[in-house]
BALO-292791 format. One line per field, with one value per residue (C-alpha): x, y, z. Coordinates in steps of 0.02 Angstrom, whole numbers, plus 50000, padded with zeros to 5 digits. Example, Ala and Ser with C-alpha at 12.3 -4.5 7.8 and 13.67 -1.06 7.14 Angstrom:
X = c(50615;50684);
Y = c(49775;49947);
Z = c(50390;50357);
END
This chain:
X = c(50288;50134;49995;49956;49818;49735;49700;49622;49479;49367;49366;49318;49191;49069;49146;49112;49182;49367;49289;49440;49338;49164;49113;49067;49235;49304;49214;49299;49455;49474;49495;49530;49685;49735;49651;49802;49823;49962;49919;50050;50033;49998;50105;50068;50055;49987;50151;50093;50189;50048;49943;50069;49959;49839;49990;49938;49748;49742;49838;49721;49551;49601;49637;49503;49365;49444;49448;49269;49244;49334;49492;49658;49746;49913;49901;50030;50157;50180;50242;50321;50401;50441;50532;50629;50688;50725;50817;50702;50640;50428;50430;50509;50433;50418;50456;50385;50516;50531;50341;50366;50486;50410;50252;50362;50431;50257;50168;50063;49946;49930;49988;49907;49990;49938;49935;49829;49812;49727;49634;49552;49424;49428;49552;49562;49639;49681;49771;49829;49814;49974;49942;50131;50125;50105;50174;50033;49963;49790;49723;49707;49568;49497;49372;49364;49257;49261;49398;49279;49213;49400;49345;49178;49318;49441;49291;49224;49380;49422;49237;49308;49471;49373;49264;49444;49494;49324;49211;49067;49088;48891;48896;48840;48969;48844;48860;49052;49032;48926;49044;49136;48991;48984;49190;49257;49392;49468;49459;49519;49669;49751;49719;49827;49956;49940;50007;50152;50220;50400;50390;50269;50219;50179;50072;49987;49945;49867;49780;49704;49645;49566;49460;49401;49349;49270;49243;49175;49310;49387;49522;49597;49570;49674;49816;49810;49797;49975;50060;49988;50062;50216;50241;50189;50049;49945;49787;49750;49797;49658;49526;49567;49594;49414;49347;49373;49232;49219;49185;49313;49466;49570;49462;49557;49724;49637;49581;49733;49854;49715;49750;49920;49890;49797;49926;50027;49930;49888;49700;49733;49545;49509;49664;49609;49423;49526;49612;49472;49352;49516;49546;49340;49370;49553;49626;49813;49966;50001;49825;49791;49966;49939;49769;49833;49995;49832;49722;49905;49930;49783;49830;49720;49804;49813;49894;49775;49782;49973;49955;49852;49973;50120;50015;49981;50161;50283;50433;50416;50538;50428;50264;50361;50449;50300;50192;50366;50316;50122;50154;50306;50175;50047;50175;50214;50403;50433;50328;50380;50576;50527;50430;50616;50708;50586;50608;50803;50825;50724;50839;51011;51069;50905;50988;50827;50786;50949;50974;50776;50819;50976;50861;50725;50841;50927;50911;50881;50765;50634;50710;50757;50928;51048;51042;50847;50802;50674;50752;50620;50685;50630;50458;50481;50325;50269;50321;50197;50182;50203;50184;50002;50052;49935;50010;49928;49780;49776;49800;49683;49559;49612;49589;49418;49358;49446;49346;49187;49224;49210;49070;48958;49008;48904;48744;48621;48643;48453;48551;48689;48610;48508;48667;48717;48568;48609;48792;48733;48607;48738;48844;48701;48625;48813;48788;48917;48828;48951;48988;48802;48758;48890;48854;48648;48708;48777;48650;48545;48676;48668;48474;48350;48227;48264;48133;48275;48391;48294;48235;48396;48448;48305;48353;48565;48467;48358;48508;48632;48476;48421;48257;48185;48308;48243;48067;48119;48216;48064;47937;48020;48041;47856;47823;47921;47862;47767;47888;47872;48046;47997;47849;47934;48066;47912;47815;47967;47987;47820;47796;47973;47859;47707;47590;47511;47357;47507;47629;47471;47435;47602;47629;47472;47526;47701;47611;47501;47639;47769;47633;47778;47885;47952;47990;47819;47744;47858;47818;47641;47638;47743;47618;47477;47566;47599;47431;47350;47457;47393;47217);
Y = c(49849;49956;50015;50197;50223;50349;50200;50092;50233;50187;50007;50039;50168;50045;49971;50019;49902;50003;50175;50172;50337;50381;50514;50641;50635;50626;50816;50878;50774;50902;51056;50985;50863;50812;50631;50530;50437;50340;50219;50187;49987;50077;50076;49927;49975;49831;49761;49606;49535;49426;49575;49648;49604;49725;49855;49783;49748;49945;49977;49860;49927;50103;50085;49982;50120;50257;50186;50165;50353;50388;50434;50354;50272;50204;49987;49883;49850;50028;50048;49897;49966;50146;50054;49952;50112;50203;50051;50025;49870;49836;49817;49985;50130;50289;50445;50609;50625;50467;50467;50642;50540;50398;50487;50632;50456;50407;50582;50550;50712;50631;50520;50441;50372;50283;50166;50047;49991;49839;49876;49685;49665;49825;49905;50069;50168;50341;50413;50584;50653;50728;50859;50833;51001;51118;50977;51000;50904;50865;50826;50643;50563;50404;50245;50108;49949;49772;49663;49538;49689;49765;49791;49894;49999;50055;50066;50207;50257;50277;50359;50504;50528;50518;50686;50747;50742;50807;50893;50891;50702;50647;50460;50396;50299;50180;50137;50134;50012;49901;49875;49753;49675;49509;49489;49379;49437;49237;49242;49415;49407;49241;49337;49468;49353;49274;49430;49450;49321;49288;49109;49056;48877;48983;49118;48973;48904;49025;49102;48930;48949;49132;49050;48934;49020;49162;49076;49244;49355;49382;49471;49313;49221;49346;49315;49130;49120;49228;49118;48948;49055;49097;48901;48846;48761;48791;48706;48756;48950;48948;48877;49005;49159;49108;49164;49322;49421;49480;49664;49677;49800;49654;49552;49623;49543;49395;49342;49374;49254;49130;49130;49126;48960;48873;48896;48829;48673;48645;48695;48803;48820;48893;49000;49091;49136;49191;49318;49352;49423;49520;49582;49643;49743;49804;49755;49765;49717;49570;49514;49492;49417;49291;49281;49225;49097;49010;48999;48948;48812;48730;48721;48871;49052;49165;49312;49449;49437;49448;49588;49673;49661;49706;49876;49913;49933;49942;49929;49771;49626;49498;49552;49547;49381;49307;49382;49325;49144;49158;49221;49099;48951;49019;49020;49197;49207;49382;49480;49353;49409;49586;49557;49457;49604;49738;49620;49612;49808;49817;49648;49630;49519;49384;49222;49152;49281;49252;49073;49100;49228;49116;48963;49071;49150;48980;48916;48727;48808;48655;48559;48366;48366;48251;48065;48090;48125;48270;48428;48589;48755;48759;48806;48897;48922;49103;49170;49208;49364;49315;49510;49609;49783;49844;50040;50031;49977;50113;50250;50219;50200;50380;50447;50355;50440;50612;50586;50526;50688;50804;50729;50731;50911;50975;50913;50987;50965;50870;50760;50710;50691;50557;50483;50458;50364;50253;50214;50198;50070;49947;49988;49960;49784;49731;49752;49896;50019;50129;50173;50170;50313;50419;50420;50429;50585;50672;50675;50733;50886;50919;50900;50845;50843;50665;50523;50400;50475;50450;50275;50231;50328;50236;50065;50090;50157;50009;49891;49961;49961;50140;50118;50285;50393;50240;50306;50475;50445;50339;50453;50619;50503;50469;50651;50687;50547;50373;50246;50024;50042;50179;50071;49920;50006;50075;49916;49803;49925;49919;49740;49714;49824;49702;49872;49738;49857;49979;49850;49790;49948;49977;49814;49841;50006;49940;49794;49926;50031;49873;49698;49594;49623;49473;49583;49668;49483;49415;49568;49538;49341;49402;49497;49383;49234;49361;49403;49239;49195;49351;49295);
Z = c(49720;49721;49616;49587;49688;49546;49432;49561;49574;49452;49512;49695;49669;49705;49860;50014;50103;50066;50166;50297;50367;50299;50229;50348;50412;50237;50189;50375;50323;50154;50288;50439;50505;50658;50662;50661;50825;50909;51056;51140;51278;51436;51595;51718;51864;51950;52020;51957;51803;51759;51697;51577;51424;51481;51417;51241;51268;51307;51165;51057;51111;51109;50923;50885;50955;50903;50715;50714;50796;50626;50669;50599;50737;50684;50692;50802;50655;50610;50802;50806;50631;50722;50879;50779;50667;50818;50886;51037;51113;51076;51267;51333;51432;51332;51414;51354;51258;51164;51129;51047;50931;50872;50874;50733;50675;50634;50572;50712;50772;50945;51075;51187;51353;51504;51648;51746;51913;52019;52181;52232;52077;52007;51868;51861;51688;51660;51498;51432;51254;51210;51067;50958;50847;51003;51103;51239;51358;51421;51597;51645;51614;51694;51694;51817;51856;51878;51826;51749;51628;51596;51402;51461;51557;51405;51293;51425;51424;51219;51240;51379;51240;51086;51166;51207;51040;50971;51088;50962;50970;50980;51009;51158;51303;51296;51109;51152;51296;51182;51028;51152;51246;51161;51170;51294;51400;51418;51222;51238;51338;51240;51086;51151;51222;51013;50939;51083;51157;51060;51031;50891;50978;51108;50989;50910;51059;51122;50973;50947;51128;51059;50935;51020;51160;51049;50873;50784;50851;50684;50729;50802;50648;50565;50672;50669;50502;50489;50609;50519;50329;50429;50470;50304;50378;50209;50227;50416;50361;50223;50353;50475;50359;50272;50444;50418;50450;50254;50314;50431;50385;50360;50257;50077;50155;50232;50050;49968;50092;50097;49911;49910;50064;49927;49790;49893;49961;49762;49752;49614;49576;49781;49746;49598;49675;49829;49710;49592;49770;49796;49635;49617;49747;49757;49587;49623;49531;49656;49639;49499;49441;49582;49504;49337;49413;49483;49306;49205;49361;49283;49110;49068;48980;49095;49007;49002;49183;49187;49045;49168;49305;49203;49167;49323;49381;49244;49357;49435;49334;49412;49295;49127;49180;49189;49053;48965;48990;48964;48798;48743;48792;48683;48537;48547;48557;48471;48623;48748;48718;48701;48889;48939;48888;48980;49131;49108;49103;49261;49343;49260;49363;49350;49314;49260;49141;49069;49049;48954;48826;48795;48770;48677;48560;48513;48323;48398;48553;48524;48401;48439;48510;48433;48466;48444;48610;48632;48707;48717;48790;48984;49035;49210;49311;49329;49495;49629;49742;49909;50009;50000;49970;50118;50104;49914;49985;50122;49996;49879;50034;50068;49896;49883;50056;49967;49808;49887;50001;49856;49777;49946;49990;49841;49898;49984;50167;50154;50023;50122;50265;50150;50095;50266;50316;50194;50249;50403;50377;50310;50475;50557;50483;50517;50717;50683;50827;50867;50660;50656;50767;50716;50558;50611;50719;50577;50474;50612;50618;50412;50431;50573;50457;50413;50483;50450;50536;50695;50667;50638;50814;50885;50831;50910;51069;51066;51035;51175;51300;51312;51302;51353;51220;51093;51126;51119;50943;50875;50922;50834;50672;50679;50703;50537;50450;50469;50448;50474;50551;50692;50735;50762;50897;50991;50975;51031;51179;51214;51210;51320;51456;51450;51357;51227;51175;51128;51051;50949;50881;50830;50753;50655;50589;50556;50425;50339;50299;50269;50236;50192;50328;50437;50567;50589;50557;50687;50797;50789;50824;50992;51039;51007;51102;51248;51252;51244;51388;51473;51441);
END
């Protein structure tokens, strides 16, 4: 079932949580393709059979930097999807050939391949881009270091690809190297055995390793909370879906099975706020209909909700069965045979629908049955949606970027470059770094006019440890414009070196301009306890 993605428009204008690629990329995106990506698990060769999950974890990271360089990399199950269409195993080693197929398989623009090695404590990776319309391919390129820092090493790497792929690319490796920083490879490496390993004891065990290890790696969440739905362990899939990081991609589909886990544990009430967040942001058919099963599970009418879902896609039997029954218990047999019917035409064969309309349409249907006994025509539950359609989702994230796309392109470049600042600052609050400075870099590129463009700059150089192009990016917003924000990167920078007349001075200006801030408060006690130690 799916929901045309024109309708949900209006409803997600204001979400921007749902930008699969923002909107710079969504204005090139109008003109210029090419930005869908297939990762292929690299080759291992380490000798060591131990290290195969790095084929995965390579794989994983890839994908994972390259989405937030705003590109469109294709996500395990759509491979795992393509293998098992082609009739290949999810463990086999593609040649050139093969790859070319599953990457035409997949309407994939690229490919990347590649391999690792082990050399005492240091891994070494190198990959190729392989270009599939003018089936091309690039030079190798490579990345190396310690084994204890292996995710530092494919982020440098996805960095050396992503300039590959676009050699106006502006964001620095360091930014790159730091979106993994605070992951732990232990954490790391069972939730990569989690989401592989064939036996689901086995993937439980180990993503319940992940978690614990890591607790706010919410990936691993995700995946625990599939294989705890998957084993109808209810209660234990709600907890771990509910830590979700709420502006992660998956968080849409985290809410909706966490609702569907508490409909089926019986906490109707949880359930229907699971939906309802859902539905206020991505107000599909399955949603909402799962919305209303949860408000009619407690006794309460739910049918504008299942009129609503019914609307939204016509074609599924499902949505008039049970707006069929919401309206028969509110008395309203005519419509609720009509909605029977409409469900019938759709599902002939719907043994349920037909033993209702026979019940429904019967002269004694609620009557007392002879011998006195009370005999009422059966009241069947509504029937819940148990699949999120995430392809519906995906394409109206699309047409979103595509409308947002059109809308920024007739600003003036001053005005985007405004607008991006803005995005980015959200990205940016959110520890996202690496979305943060590209967006901060192309608004720099539409107009370098913009203070916040370089305060922003300034505070992802800060943040990644740059400290001298943090400076640099702090002082050329202050030369543009006096802003709190630029005065508190110099002044942290300054204080970090032990210059306290400095860090004063620009905690002082920082409160003139900004007198409620905590951070230019909590700036300048810093600096007063520093230098009262000093003294």
């Amino acid at each position: 079932m799916s929901c045309p993605a024109l309708a949900l428009i209006p409803a997600l204008l204001s979400c921007t949580c749902l930008h699969a690629q923002l909107a710079a990329d969504a204005v090139k995106s109008l003109t210029n393709h090419g930005r869908i990506l297939l990762v292929l698990p690299f080759d291992n060769r380490t000798g060591q059979p131990s290290l195969e999950w790095i084929r995965e974890a390579a794989a994983d990271l890839l994908s994972t930097r390259f989405a937030s360089a705003g590109f469109a990399p294709m996500t395990r199950a759509d491979r795992v999807y393509a293998l098992d269409h082609l009739g290949l195993p999810q463990g086999f080693q593609p040649s050139r050939a093969s790859s070319l197929k599953l990457a035409q398989t997949l309407d994939a623009d690229y490919i990347i391949v590649g391999n690792y090695r082990i050399s005492g404590n240091t891994i070494e990776a190198e990959a190729q881009l392989v270009d599939v319309p003018h089936l091309r391919m690039t030079p190798a390129v490579g990345s190396y270091g310690a084994m204890d820092n292996m995710i530092a090493v494919f982020d440098s790497l996805a960095w050396k690809l992503t300039r590959e792929l676009d050699p106006g690319f502006s964001v620095a490796e360091e930014t790159f190297v730091a979106a993994g920083q605070s992951l732990r490879l232990d954490a790391y490496e069972q939730y990569i055995r989690g989401i592989t390993e064939p036996d689901q004891a086995e993937r439980l065990r180990h993503l319940e390793q992940s978690v614990k290890l890591s607790p706010g790696f919410s990936p691993a969440w995700m995946a625990l909370g599939r294989e705890q739905y998957h084993g109808q362990q209810y209660e234990e899939a709600a907890q771990a879906f509910a830590k979700v990081d709420p502006n992660s991609q998956d968080a849409l589909e985290a809410g909706f099975y966490r609702g569907l886990s508490l409909l089926f544990s019986g906490n109707y009430a949880g359930a229907e706020k699971a939906f309802a967040a859902v539905a206020r942001v991505l107000p599909l058919a399955e949603v909402v209909n799962n919305q209303a099963v949860a408000i009619s599970r407690q006794g309460r009418d739910g049918t504008a909700l299942f009129v609503q879902a019914a609307s939204s896609d016509p074609n599924a039997a499902d949505y008039h069965f049970n707006l069929a029954v919401s309206l028969k218990r509110q008395g309203h047999t005519t419509t609720a045979l009509n909605e029977l019917a409409q469900c019938l035409k759709l599902r002939p064969n719907d043994s349920e629908a037909q033993s209702l309309e026979q019940a429904w349409k019967s002269p004694a249907a609620g009557q007392p049955a002879a011998g006195g006994d009370p005999s009422v025509a059966p009241d069947p539950l509504e029937r819940i949606v148990r699949t999120f359609d995430a392809s519906a989702f995906r394409q109206a994230a699309v047409m979103l970027d595509q409308f947002d796309a059109s809308h920024l392109a007739v600003l003036t470049p001053h005005q985007q470059a405004l607008k991006l600042c803005e995005q980015a600052g959200g990205y940016l609050h959110r520890g996202l770094l690496l979305e943060a400075e590209r967006l901060y870099q192309s608004a720099v590129s539409l107009d370098g006019t913009v203070a916040e463009a370089h305060t922003g700059l300034a505070e992802v150089r800060e943040r990644v440890g740059d400290n001298t192009a943090a400076r640099k990016e702090a002082q050329t917003s202050l030369e543009l414009g006096a802003t709190a924000d630029a005065y508190l990167v110099l002044g942290r920078l300054d204080l970090a070196e032990n210059n306290l007349a400095e860090a004063r001075s620009e905690a002082g200006n920082a409160l003139k301009l900004s007198p409620g801030s905590p951070a230019a408060q909590e700036l300048m006690r810093q600096v007063e306890t520093r230098d009262g130690i000093a003294k």
